[in-house]
C-alpha positions in Angstrom: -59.2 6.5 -37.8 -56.3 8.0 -39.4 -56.6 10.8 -42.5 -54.2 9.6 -45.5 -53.6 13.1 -47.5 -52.6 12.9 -50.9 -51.3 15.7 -53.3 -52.3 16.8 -56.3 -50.5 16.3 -59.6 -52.7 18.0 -62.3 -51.2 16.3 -65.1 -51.7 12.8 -63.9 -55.4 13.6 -61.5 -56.8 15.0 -64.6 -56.9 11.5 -66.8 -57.9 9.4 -63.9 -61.1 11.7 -63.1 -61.9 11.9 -66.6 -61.7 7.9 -66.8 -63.7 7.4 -63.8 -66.7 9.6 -65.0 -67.7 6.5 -67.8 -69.3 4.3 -66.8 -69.2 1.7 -69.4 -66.2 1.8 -72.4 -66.5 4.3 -75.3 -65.5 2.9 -78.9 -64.5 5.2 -81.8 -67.3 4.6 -84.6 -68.0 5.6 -88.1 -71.5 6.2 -89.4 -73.6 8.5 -91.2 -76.3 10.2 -88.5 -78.9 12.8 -88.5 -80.0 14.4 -85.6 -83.5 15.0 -85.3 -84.6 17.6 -82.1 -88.4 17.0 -81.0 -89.5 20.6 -80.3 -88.8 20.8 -84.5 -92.5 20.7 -86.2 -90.1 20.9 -89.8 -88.4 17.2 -88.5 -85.6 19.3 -90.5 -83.0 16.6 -89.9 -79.1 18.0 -88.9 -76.6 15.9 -90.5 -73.4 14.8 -88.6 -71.2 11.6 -88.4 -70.7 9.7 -85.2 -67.5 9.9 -83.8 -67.3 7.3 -80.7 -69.9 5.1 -79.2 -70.7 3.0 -76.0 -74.2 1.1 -75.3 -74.8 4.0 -73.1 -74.2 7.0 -75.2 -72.9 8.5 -78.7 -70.6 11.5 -79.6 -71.1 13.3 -82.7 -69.5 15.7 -84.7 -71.6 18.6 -85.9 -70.7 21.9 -88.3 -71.3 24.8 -86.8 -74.1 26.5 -89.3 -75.9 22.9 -88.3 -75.8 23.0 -84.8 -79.4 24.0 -83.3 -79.1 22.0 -79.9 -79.3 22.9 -76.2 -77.8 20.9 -73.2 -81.0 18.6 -71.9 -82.9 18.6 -74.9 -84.2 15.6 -76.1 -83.8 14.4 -79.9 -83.8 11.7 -81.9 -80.6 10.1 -83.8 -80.7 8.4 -86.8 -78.0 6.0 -87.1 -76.3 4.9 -90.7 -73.8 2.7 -91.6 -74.8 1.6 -95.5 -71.7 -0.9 -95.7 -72.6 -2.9 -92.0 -76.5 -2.8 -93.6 -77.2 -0.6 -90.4 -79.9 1.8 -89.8 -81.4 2.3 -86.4 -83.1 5.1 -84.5 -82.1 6.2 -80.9 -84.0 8.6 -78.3 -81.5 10.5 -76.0 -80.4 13.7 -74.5 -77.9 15.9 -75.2 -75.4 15.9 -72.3 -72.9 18.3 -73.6 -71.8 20.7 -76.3 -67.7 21.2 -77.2 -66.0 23.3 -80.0 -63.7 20.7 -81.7 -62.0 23.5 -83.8 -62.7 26.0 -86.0 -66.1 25.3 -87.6 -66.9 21.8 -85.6 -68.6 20.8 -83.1 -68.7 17.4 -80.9 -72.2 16.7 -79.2 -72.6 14.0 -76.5 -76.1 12.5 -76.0 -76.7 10.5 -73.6 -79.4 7.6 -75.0 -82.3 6.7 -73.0 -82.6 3.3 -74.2 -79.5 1.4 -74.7 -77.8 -0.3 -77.2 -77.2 -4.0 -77.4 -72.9 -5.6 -77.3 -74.1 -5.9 -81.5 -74.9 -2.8 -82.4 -71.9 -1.1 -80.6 -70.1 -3.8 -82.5 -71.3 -3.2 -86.0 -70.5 0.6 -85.7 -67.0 0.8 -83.9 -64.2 1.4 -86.1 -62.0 -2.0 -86.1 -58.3 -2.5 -86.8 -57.6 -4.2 -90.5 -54.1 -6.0 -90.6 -52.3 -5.4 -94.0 -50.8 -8.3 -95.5 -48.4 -6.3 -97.0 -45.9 -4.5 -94.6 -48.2 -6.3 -90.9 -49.1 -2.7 -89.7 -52.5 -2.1 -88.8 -54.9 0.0 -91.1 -58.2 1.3 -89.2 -61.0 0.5 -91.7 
């Protein structure tokens, strides 16, 4: 059995591993979501907007003076989207904390049961074609 060695280009490498830790596709998504964490006897609720989803997991994007989470906690999401007539509430847990910049904060939650093709569908941003100059517009 012969050994094939490869070398490592970090620009390049870096993209492929990060691609090949999804498991299923992740769509970028607009709603209005609220966060609830199930150690909170208040139920205060912390607002944030979904940034990208899959039918395996959300990201969100949290403000700082919000953000009240731990990595493995389990919450609650509440899910908005007024002008798709969607509202639908998730059970997860939170998989990882990033600073986005100064201020923000993106939060990955991993759901525990998962979405349906539909529901990703409602709530994934979708290119509009303008009939004026044939560029697309993301509605």
């Amino acid at each position: 059995m012969t050994m094939e060695l490869f070398e490592f280009d970090e620009q390049n490498d870096a993209s492929v591993i990060a691609d090949e830790r999804r498991c299923v596709p992740r769509f970028y998504a607009r709603a209005v979501a609220t966060i609830y964490r199930d150690n909170d006897a208040m139920r205060k609720g912390i607002p944030c907007t979904l940034h990208d989803i899959s039918i395996a997991g959300i990201g969100l994007n949290v403000e700082e003076e919000e953000l009240d989470l731990r990595l493995m906690e389990p919450v609650k999401v509440r899910l908005q989207n007024d002008v798709q007539r969607f509202d639908k509430e998730v059970r997860g847990i939170v998989r990882h904390i990033s600073v986005l910049y100064d201020g923000m904060y993106r939060v990955g939650i991993e759901l525990g049961c998962r979405l349906t093709p539909l529901e990703v569908s409602l709530l994934k941003v979708r290119p509009m074609t303008g009939e004026d100059d044939g560029k697309s517009t993301w509605v």
